[in-house]
Structures are given as structure tokens and as C-alpha cells.
Phi, psi and omega in degrees: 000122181292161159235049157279310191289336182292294166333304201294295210276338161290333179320292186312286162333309200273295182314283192058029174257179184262146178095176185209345183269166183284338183271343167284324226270329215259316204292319167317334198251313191286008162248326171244038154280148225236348178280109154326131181123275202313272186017273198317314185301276209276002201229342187270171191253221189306292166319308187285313171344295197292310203301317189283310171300336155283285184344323194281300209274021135314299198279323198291005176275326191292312182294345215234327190267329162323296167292348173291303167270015175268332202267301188283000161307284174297333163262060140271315171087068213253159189224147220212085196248175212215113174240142230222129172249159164248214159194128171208194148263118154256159180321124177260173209276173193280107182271117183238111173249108182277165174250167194281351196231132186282329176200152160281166185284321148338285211280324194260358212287324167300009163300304202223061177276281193356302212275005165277348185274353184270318155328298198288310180308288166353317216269292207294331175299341189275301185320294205251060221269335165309323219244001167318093181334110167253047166216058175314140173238122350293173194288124137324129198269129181270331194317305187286332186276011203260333180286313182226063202274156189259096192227152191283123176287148144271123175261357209312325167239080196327343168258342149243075197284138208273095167286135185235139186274132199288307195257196177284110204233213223240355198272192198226158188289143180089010204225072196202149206265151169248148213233131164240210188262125175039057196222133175263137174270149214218003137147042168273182203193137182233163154254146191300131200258159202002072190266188200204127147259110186237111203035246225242038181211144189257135176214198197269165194226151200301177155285140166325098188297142182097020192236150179280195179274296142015326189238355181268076192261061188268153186225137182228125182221157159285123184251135182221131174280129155298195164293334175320304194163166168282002152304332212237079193242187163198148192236119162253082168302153168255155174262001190220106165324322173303338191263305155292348119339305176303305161322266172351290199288337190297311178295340173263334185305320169275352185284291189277346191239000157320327221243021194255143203285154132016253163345264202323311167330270152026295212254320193291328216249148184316156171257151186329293149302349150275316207267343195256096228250326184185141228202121175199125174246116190098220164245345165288115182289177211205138166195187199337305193302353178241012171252168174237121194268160169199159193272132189220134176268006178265340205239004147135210183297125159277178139194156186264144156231142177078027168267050160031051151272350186237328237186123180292161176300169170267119189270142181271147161314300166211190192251147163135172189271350160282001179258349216260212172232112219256171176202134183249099170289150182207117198234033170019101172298327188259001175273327177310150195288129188298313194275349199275308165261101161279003198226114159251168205160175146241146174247152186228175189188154175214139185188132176359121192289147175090357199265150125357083163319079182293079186267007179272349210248300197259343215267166184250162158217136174262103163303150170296132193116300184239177195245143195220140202232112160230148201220124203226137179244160206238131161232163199224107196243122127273130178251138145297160175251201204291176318317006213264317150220164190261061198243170194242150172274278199226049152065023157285345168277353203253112145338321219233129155252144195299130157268330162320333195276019170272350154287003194086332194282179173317141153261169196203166185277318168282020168251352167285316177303301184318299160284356170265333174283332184273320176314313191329290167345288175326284201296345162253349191270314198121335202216169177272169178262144193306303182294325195255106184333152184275170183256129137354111201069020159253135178286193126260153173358173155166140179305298186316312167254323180244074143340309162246039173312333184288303175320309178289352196277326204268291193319329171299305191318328192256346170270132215285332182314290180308315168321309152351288203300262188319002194233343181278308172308323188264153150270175168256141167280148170305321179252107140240205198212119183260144168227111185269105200260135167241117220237101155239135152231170202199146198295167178192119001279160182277149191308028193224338172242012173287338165315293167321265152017254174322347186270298155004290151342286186284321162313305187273356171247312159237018161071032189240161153297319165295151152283096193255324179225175210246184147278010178258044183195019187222094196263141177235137157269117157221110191252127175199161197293154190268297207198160175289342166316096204248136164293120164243143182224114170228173197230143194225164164242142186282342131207170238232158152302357180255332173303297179330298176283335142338299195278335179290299175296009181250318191263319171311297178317290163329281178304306197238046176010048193272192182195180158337287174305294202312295173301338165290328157321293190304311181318329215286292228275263175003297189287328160288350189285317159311308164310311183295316161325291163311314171295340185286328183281301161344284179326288164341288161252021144297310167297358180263343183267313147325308185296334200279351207279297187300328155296313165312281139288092188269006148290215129315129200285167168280137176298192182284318167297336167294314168315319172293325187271353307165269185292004192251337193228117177304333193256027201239124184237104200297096286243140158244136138301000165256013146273003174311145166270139195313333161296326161306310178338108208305153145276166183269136203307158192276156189281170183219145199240145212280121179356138164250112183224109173297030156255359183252355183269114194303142166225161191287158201277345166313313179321282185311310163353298176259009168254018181262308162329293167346281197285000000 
């Protein structure tokens, strides 16, 4: 048995219809599908024919553009939340309190004398500029100030605006650079307008006399250079000089405690035990020894209670403000850096145990002074993960490496932002940013080794590519935990118990009699649960494989009055159609296998007996009719036309079966 015949009797088996060509195969399916339409199509007469075939291949278009849009719906991966309230005990949250000014000025001020007597001079010459020394003793260090310098814009002519240098630089009169708002000057040049001159040096020059107020329009902006050179500058105006000055010292400030050890901060920035004066969590006292410090570069030494790195967390009891956590602070006002901290205070945060404090990004501030009540509610986010979103479980999947983890903690997106912005750093400046943890074998920043750093650090800051970038980079967590805070205060202590108080205090803090503290310098905290209630916001998918196969088979029925089966039906006709192929193809190269048989032998192929004598007798030559000479040549024998006998049209073997009985 070949295997055409074979191919044939399976064909059959699967089938059990008449035939093998595709129009039996197609006449075959529209008569026992089980799909409204064909039926109408092969049993109708011409016209409702014609009619059921649009109507059939309408709707299967209809049916067909439905589902295109049920199927991309669904791989939209579209999401749904839901929010759920509960009621359980929960954890109370990671408290972190800082002081608002990072080290006292006691402590750091032999650092950063150079760059304040170079500030005070700055202020009086902007202030005062007639009535300016010109001869300080000791000698100003220009050098540092030269590094990162502080200079006046003249806006009086707005399409050419005038730089005037606060101090003594290196330019010749008539040589002076001009400027626009945040713009780099690239050597254009001007002359100083009613500028004062010492030799071959230039200095800011008063304001113009005779003038309304309106027209004396000086701007104080930071000028910072690329490596290139002071061809290449960029002017970061301010709209308030108080604002550039604050700017300035931070940048030169860090420039210098850049190069100062850990430890030596450290040593510098309040201690635990100054800052912490009394401490009850609950009906349980409490003190310094149950927070955990750490080094923050905005705001000098923290410290956490409850951040469950050592200790399981702490479950709040009940709701209320006697369950809560109360703290009597002391951030000595009068030890702050002048130019550094405009904000006094404490700053605080609540945030998750293990997580990172972000307090420049998240953190609060309680004013001095007063007793300040935050009363905290709780949500709880669920994110789907991929494909539904592009969130993270704990950032192992995350492109950027974390430098927060050397603190140990959680991730989170700004400490991804963070780090990707310092990886940046590394790879264009060369050196690190200050604010931000270091990569292993990096320095941080400093006037002295990256000169021109400030340029590179503010040109990364503003480029929207990089940003771009690092946002691309970063996830959302799947699961986090928000705390929705409610900020009330009240003067604290009142004029009638501060004596008592401040004594009290000052007793237990410095084992004196005396009054060591004011009210500008004492915040009292009360952190506590509102209610038990907690916000769950989760996320579902809007739709599911079971809508999918739903809605599909609900727009087949509905249009063309299918199912399931109907498709099992099509699947069906598809295989067979394929059987047919195949054979067709089979068929196919046997005849190519003939033809070639017959380019061998273009006569009459040889009998069986010739071959054998062929090969048993050497000399034996078989008669060709093509040695004939073309005039010699039989003529051709007459064709004969092949039976049509309904016994050579192959049927299925059930068939034959039963006409052999028959008979």
C-alpha cells in the first residue's frame, strides 16, 4: 500500500464525505456546519444564493472586526482599583527626626570662617556699595571666591545686559562680560557701565543716582564655568539676592565639608542626647537610646524610632493621642549656621520600617515653640505587576544600582532617581554630588580637584535627556504604604507654665538650676493613629480570559449564530484542506518523477525481460524507435479513450464493504 492510498483512507476516516478536491471538500462543509449561512448558500436558488452570500461573508466581517477589537482590549492590559477599608492593629510607622540646620556653628564654623568673612563683605559691598572697605584685614581669600563667584547683573538695558564683578577680578576696564537671564556667554563683551576702577581691575559700581526705583534693576546671580575656560559661563539668576546668597554658600559649603571624614560630621551635627530632652511612647517612657542615627547630608545627624532594623516594629495599642508617640525637642536656635539655614525647626517624617527617609522630598516641619499634633491615617497600594504595570516588588529587576543599599533598606523610587542621577554624575563629572551616597572608589565633588564642577552638576540637573532617562529607568513599588498626615499646633509652653517647664527641663538636660532653654528653641510632638481604620486602593484587571472568551463567543452567536463546535467544524475543513494539499502535492512528485523517468527513456520504457537480457547478455541492444530515420518512421498508433466506469472513482472503504455483500 502506497502512500497516496493511505493518505486517501485516512482522509476518508476523518472525513466521511465524498471526494478529495477542494469544492467537494467546501460543498461538504456547508452542508453539515452547523454555522447559520452555508446551508442557505448551496440549498437556495441563484438570487437568495447570491443574497446569503453577502449576508454570510457581511456579517463573518462583522464578527471578525469585533474581535480585533475585544483582543486588543484585552492586551491593553487596562487596570481597575478598588478601594477597600478595613479595621486591624497596626504597626506604627518609622518616625525620623531631624534638626533643620545640619551641624552646629560652634562646631563647624572653623571650616567655614574664610567663606563667611567673604559673604559679609559680598552683602556689604551689594548693600552698601559707596560706603565699601577697600582694604580688609586679613586679606580676603579670593581664590575661593573666585571659584564659584557671586556677580551683578545691570538690567537697566534689557536688551544688553551688564556684568559687574562684586570683587576685584582680573579684567581691564572696558573688557566685561555681558549676559542674558540663565544664558551662557560665550565672549560677548561690553563695556561696564559707570564702572570704578584700580589699575588694571574692575569693581561693582554704586547705583546710579537721580533715578526712580524702577530703573535701579541690579540682579544677583551665580556665575559658574565650564573646564574650558570663563569663555564658556553660565549666570543662575535669582529673583531675590537672599535666594542667591543661600544658593552660593550651600555650593561653596559642600565644596568644603566635601572633603571633611564621615566621623568628623558626624561629631560636628547635633547629638542624640542634646536633642532629645523626653521621650514616651504610649504609657512606656522612652529616651535617645531607642532611636537609631543616621547621617542625612541635608539635614546633618537623624534619628529614627521604630525603624525595625534590630527590633520588630512597634504595634500601636489603640488610636489616639495617648497611645501615640510624644517628643520634647531641643534644636538650639542660637547655635545655627546664618547663611546656611534660613528655616528654623525640626524636620520629621513618617515612613514605612526599613525604608529611607527622604525628608527634602516627604519630610514636614514643626516649628519651634509650638506643641504640633499630627494625627495619621493610613493607605495601603496595590499595583499589579507586569504586564498590567511597570512597578517592581523590591528593585532586582531595576536597571540602576541602588546606592541606598548600603544602609540596608527597601527600595523605593527615589532612592532609584537618586541613584541614577549620581551614577550620571560619576561618569561626566568624574566626582560625586554631595547630597547623594557615593558609588564605591569615588570621591565627592570639591573646588580644589573638580574646578569645574558646579557647571557640571547644575548642566546634568536641567537636562531634560538625563531625567528622561533615570524615569525610564526607575519603577514604582508594587506594594506601598502612605501616611495621610493632619497638622494642628498650639504655642507651647503657654507664658503661664514656661518657667516651670524651661526649668525643669534645663534641669534634666544640664543638671543646672539656670535656665539653658527659650522658646525659640524647644518643639514638643504628638504622633498618633486618627482611627484604625486603614485604606486598601488595589488594582484588578479590567479584563480577564474568561471576559475575553466570553465576549467573543457572544459577538459570534450573535452575529452568525456559532459556538464553539462551529469552530471545531472550521478547524475540521482546515485539516482537511491540508490533506488534500498534501496529496496533491505527493501526486505531484510522482509525476515529476515519471517525467524524468521518460527524459531517460524517450521511447517505450523496456520490458522486464529485456533488462534481464540486457544485463545477462552484453551484447544485446535494445531496438529504439528513435533509430529509425525521421522518413522511415512508424506512424502512430490510434489513442484509445479511457473508461468512464463509476468502479474506478475512489470511495470509502465502508461503501465498497457494502456493495461486496450486496452482491
Amino acid at each position: 500500500m502506497n502512500l497516496k492510498k493511505y493518505l486517501v483512507r485516512a482522509l476518508h476516516r476523518l472525513q466521511k464525505g465524498p471526494g478529495y478536491t477542494y469544492k467537494e471538500l467546501l460543498v461538504w462543509y456547508c452542508d453539515n456546519t452547523n454555522t447559520h449561512g452555508p446551508k442557505r448558500i448551496i440549498k437556495e436558488g441563484p438570487k437568495k444564493k447570491f443574497m446569503w452570500f453577502f449576508l454570510t461573508l457581511l456579517f463573518a466581517s462583522l464578527v471578525f472586526w469585533q474581535w480585533g477589537i475585544l483582543i486588543n482590549t484585552y492586551l491593553s492590559y487596562d487596570v481597575t482599583s478598588s478601594l477597600s477599608i478595613g479595621f486591624k492593629t497596626m504597626k506604627f510607622p518609622a518616625v525620623t527626626v531631624c534638626n533643620a540646620n545640619p551641624f552646629k556653628y560652634s562646631e563647624v564654623k572653623p571650616l567655614l570662617k574664610e567663606l563667611d568673612r567673604l559673604i559679609e563683605a559680598a552683602l556689604e559691598r551689594i548693600l552698601q556699595p559707596g560706603n565699601g572697605s577697600e582694604d580688609v584685614y586679613p586679606p580676603l581669600d579670593l581664590q575661593l571666591w573666585n571659584q564659584i563667584p557671586l556677580v551683578l547683573i545691570d538690567e537697566h538695558d534689557k536688551d544688553n545686559p551688564i556684568i559687574l564683578d562684586i570683587f576685584e577680578t582680573n579684567q581691564t576696564n572696558g573688557d566685561n562680560e555681558t549676559a542674558g537671564d540663565n544664558q551662557n556667554s560665550m565672549g560677548n563683551k561690553t563695556t561696564m557701565y559707570n564702572e570704578t576702577t584700580a589699575g588694571n581691575q574692575t569693581t561693582a559700581p554704586p547705583p546710579p543716582t537721580n533715578t526712580t526705583t524702577e530703573e535701579k534693576k541690579y540682579k544677583l546671580a551665580v556665575k559658574l564655568c565650564s573646564p574650558q575656560g570663563s569663555n564658556n559661563c553660565t549666570y543662575r539668576n535669582f529673583t531675590s539676592a537672599a535666594q542667591a546668597v543661600t544658593e552660593w554658600y550651600m555650593l561653596q559649603s559642600t565644596s568644603i565639608l566635601a572633603k571633611v571624614p564621615l566621623q568628623d560630621r558626624i561629631r560636628m551635627g547635633y547629638q542624640a542626647e542634646d536633642m532629645i530632652l523626653a521621650c514616651l511612647y504610649g504609657a512606656e517612657p522612652c529616651n535617645y537610646k531607642n532611636f537609631t542615627q543616621i547621617y542625612h547630608p541635608d539635614h546633618g545627624n537623624c534619628y529614627i524610632f521604630n525603624w525595625g532594623m534590630d527590633e520588630e516594629a512597634l504595634n500601636s495599642s489603640n488610636p489616639g493621642a495617648e497611645f501615640g508617640l510624644k517628643l520634647i525637642l531641643d534644636i538650639s536656635q542660637q547655635d545655627y549656621i546664618p547663611y546656611l539655614s534660613s528655616a528654623a525647626g525640626a524636620r520629621l517624617m513618617l515612613h514605612q520600617q526599613k525604608s529611607f527617609p527622604f525628608l527634602k522630598d516627604q519630610g514636614i516641619y514643626a516649628m519651634a515653640g509650638t506643641e504640633t499634633s499630627i494625627g495619621v491615617l493610613v493607605d495601603e497600594l496595590e499595583r499589579m505587576g507586569y504586564p498590567y504595570s511597570d512597578c517592581t516588588m523590591n528593585g532586582s529587576d531595576v536597571p540602576v544600582r541602588n546606592l541606598y543599599s548600603q544602609y540596608n533598606t527597601s527600595y523605593s523610587i527615589q532612592a532609584c532617581l537618586r541613584s541614577c542621577f549620581q551614577n550620571h554624575m560619576v561618569e561626566i563629572c568624574g566626582c560625586g554630588y554631595y547630597m547623594f551616597p557615593l558609588p564605591e572608589g569615588v570621591n565627592y565633588c570639591n573646588n580644589e580637584d573638580n574646578p569645574s564642577w558646579a557647571y557640571c552638576y547644575f548642566s546634568l540637573r536641567s537636562s531634560i535627556k538625563q531625567r528622561q532617562i533615570c524615569i525610564d529607568s526607575c519603577k514604582e513599588t508594587c506594594n506601598d504604604t502612605q501616611y495621610k498626615m493632619t497638622i494642628s499646633m498650639a504655642d507651647w509652653p503657654s507664658e503661664a507654665s514656661e518657667d516651670w517647664i524651661f526649668h525643669i527641663l534645663s534641669y534634666e538636660r544640664d543638671m543646672s538650676t539656670n535656665v539653658t532653654l527659650d522658646r525659640n528653641g524647644v518643639i514638643k510632638l504628638n504622633i498618633y493613629f486618627q482611627e484604625y481604620n486603614y485604606r486598601t486602593i488595589s488594582e484588578s484587571a479590567a479584563t480577564t480570559i474568561v471576559w475575553l472568551l466570553s465576549s467573543l463567543g457572544g459577538q459570534f452567536g450573535f452575529w452568525m449564530g456559532g459556538s464553539v463546535l462551529c469552530l471545531i467544524e472550521f478547524g475540521e475543513i482546515i485539516i482537511d484542506s491540508l490533506w488534500i494539499t498534501i496529496i496533491h502535492v505527493i501526486g505531484w512528485c510522482k509525476g515529476l518523477k515519471q517525467k524524468r523517468a521518460r527524459v531517460r527513456y524517450p521511447d517505450v520504457p523496456p520490458t522486464v525481460s529485456e533488462l534481464v537480457e540486457a544485463h545477462t547478455n552484453l551484447g544485446f541492444q535494445h531496438e529504439a524507435m528513435g533509430a529509425l530515420p525521421r522518413d522511415e518512421a512508424l506512424p502512430p498508433e490510434p489513442g484509445t479513450p479511457p473508461p468512464n466506469y463509476d468502479s474506478l472513482r475512489v470511495r470509502p472503504l465502508d461503501v465498497l464493504r457494502l456493495g461486496s455483500h450486496v452482491e
